[in-house]
DSSP file (Angstrom, degrees, kcal/mol; ACC not computed):
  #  RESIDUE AA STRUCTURE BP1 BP2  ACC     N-H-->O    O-->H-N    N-H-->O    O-->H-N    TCO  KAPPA ALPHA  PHI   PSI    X-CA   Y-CA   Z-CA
    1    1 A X              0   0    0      0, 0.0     2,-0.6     0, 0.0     0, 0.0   0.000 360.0 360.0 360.0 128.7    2.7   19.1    0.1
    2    2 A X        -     0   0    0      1,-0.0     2,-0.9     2,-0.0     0, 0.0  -0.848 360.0-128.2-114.2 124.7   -0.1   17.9   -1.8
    3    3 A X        -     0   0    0     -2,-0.6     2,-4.0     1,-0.1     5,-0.1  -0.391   3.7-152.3 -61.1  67.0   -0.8   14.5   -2.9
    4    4 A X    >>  +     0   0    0     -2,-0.9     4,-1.8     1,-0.2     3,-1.2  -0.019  27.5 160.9  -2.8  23.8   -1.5   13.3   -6.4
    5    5 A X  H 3> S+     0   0    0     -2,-4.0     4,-2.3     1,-0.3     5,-0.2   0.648  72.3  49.6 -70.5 -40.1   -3.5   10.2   -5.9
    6    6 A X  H 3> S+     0   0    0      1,-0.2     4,-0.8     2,-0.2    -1,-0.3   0.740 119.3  42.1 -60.4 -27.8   -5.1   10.0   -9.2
    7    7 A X  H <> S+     0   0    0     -3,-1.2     4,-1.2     2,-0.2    -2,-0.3   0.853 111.0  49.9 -71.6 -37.7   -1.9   10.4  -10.6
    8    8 A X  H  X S+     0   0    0     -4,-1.8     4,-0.7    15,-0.4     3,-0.5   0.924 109.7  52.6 -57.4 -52.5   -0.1    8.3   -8.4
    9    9 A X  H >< S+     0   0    0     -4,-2.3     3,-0.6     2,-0.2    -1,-0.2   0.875 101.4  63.0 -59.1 -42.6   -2.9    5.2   -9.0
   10   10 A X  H 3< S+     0   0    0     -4,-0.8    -1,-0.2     1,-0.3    -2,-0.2   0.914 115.1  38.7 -45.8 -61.7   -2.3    5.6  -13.3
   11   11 A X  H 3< S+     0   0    0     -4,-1.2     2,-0.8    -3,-0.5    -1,-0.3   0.610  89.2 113.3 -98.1 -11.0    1.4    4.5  -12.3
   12   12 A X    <<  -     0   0    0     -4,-0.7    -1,-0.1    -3,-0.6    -3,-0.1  -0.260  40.0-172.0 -90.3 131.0    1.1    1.9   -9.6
   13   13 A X        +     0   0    0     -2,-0.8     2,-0.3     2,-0.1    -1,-0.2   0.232  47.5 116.5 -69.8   8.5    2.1   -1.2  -10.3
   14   14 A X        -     0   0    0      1,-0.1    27,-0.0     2,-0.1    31,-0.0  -0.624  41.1-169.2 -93.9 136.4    0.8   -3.0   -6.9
   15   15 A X        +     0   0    0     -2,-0.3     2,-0.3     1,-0.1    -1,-0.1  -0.158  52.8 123.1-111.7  51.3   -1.9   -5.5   -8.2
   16   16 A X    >   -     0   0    0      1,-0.1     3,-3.8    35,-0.0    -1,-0.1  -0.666  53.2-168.8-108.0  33.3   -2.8   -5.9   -4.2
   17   17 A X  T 3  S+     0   0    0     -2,-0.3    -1,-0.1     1,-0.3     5,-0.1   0.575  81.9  47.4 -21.3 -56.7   -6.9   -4.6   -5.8
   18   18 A X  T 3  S+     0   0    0     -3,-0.1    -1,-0.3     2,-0.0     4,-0.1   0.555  81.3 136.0 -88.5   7.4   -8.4   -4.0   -2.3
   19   19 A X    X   -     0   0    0     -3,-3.8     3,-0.6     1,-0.2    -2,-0.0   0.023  39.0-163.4 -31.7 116.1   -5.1   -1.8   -1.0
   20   20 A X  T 3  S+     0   0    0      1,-0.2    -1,-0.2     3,-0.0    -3,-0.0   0.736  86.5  60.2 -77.0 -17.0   -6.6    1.0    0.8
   21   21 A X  T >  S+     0   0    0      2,-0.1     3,-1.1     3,-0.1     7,-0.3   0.008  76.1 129.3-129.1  -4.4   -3.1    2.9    0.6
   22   22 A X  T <  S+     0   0    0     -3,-0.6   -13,-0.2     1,-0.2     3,-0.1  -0.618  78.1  14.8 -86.7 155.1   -3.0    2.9   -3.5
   23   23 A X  T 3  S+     0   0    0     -2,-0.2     2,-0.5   -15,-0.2   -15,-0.4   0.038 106.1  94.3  90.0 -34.8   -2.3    6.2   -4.9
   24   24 A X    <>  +     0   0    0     -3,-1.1     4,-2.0     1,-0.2    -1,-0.1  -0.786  52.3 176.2-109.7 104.9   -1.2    7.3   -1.6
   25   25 A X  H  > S+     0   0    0     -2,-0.5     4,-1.6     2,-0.2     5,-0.2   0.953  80.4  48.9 -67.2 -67.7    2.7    6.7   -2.1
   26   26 A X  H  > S+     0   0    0      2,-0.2     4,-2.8     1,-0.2     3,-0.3   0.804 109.8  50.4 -28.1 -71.2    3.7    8.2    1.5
   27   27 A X  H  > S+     0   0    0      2,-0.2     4,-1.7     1,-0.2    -1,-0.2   0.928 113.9  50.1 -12.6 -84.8    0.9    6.0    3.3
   28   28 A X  H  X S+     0   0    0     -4,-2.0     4,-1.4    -7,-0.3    -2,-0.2   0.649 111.3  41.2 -30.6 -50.4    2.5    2.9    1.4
   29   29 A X  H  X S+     0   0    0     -4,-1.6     4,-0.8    -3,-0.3     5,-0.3   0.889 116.4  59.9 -87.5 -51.0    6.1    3.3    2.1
   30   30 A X  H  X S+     0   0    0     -4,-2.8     4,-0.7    -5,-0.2     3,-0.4   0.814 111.5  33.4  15.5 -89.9    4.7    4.1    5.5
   31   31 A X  H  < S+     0   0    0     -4,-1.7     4,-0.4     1,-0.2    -2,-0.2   0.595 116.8  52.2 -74.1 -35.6    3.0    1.1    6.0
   32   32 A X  H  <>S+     0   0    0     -4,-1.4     5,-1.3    -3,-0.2    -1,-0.2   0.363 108.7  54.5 -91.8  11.3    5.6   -1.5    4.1
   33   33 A X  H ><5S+     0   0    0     -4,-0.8     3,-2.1    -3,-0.4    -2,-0.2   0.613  98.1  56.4 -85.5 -45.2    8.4   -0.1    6.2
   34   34 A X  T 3<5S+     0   0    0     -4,-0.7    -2,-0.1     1,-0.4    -3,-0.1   0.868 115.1  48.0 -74.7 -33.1    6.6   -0.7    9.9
   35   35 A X  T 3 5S-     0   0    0     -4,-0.4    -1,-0.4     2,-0.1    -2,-0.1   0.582 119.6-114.5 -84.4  13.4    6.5   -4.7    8.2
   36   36 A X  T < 5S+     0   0    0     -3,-2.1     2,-0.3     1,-0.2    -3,-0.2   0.983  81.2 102.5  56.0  63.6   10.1   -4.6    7.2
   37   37 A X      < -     0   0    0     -5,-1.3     2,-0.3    17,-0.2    17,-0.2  -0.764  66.7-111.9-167.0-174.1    9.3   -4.8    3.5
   38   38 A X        -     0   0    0     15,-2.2    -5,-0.1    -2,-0.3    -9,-0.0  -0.857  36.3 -85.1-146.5 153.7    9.1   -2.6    0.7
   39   39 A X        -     0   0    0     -2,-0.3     3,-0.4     1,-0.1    -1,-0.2   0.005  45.1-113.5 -59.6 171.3    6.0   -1.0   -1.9
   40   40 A X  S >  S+     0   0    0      1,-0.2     3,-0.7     2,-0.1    -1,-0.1   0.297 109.6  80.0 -89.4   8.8    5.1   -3.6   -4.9
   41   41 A X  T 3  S+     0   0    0      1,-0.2    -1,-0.2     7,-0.1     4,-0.1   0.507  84.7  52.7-107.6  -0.2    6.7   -0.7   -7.0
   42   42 A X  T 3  S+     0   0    0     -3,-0.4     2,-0.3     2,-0.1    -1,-0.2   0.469  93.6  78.7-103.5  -7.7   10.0   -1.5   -6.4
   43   43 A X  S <  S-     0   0    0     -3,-0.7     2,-0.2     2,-0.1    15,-0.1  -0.695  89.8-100.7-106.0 164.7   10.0   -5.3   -7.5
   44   44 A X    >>  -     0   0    0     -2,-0.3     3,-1.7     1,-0.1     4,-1.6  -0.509  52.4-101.5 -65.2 146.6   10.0   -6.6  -11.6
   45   45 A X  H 3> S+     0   0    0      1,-0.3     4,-1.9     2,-0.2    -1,-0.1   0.683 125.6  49.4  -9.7 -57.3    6.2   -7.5  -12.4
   46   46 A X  H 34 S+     0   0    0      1,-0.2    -1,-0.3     2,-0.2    -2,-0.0   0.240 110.5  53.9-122.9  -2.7    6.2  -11.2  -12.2
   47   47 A X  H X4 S+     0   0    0     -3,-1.7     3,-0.9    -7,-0.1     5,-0.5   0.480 112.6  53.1 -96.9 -26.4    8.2  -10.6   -8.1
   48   48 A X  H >< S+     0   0    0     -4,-1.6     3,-3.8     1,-0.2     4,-0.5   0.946  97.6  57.7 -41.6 -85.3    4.9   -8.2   -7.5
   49   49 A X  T 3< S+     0   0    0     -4,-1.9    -1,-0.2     1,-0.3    -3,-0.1   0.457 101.1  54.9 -45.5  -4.1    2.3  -10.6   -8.4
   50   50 A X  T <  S-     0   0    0     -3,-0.9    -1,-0.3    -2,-0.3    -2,-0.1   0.559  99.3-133.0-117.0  14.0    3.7  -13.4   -5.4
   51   51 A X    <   +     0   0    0     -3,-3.8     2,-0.5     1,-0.3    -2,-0.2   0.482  57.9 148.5  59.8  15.9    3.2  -10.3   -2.7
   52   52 A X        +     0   0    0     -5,-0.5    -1,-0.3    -4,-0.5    -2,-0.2  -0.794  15.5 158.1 -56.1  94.8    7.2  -11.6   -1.4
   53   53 A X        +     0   0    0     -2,-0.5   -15,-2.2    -3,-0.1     2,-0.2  -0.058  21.7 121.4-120.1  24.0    7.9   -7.6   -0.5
   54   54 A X  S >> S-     0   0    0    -17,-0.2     3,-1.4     1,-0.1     4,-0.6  -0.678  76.4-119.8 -98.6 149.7   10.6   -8.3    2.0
   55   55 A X  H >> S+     0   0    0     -2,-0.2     4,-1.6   -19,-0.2     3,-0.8   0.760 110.9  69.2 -55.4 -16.6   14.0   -6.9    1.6
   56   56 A X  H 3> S+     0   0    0      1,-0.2     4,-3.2     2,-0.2    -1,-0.2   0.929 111.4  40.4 -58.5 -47.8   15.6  -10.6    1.5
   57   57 A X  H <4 S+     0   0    0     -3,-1.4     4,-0.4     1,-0.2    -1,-0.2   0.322 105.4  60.0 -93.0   9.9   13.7  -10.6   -1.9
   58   58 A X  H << S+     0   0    0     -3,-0.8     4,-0.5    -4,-0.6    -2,-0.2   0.683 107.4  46.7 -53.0 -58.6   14.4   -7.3   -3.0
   59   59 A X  H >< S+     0   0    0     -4,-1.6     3,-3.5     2,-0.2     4,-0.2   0.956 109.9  58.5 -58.0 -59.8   18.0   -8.0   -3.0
   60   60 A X  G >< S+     0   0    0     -4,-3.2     3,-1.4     1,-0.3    -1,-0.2   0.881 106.6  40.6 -19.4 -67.4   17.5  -11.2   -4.8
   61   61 A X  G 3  S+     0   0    0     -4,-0.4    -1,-0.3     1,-0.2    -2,-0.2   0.511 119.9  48.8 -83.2   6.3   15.9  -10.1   -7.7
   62   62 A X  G <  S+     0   0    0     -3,-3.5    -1,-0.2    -4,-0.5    -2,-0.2   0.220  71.8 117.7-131.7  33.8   18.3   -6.9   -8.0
   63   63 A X    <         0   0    0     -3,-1.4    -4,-0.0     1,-0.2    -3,-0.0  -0.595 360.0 360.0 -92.7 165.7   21.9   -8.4   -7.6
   64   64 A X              0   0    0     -2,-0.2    -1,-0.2     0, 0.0    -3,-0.0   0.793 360.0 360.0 -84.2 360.0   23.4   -7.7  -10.6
């Protein structure tokens, strides 16, 4: 399977600038799974920006 990285970086929403892992989605999910957390690409903008990527605050911001 081949990876898309320049495409992937156009769409990601993690404003996390020195992330070695942007672009590489697999890598990412990877890596925020091993903390018990989730990619910045799953939270609303303004739940990104306070780097809170744990599921506790995942749920939060998407009960209906």
């Amino acid at each position: 399977m081949e990876c898309h990285v320049e495409k992937n970086k156009a769409q990601c929403t993690c404003t996390y600038e020195p992330c070695p892992r942007k672009g590489k989605c697999c890598e990412c999910v990877a890596y925020h799974r091993k903390h018990n957390e989730l990619p910045g690409c799953f939270f609303p903008p303004e739940i990104e920006k306070t780097y809170d990527r744990s599921v506790r605050r995942f749920i939060q911001c998407h009960r209906g």
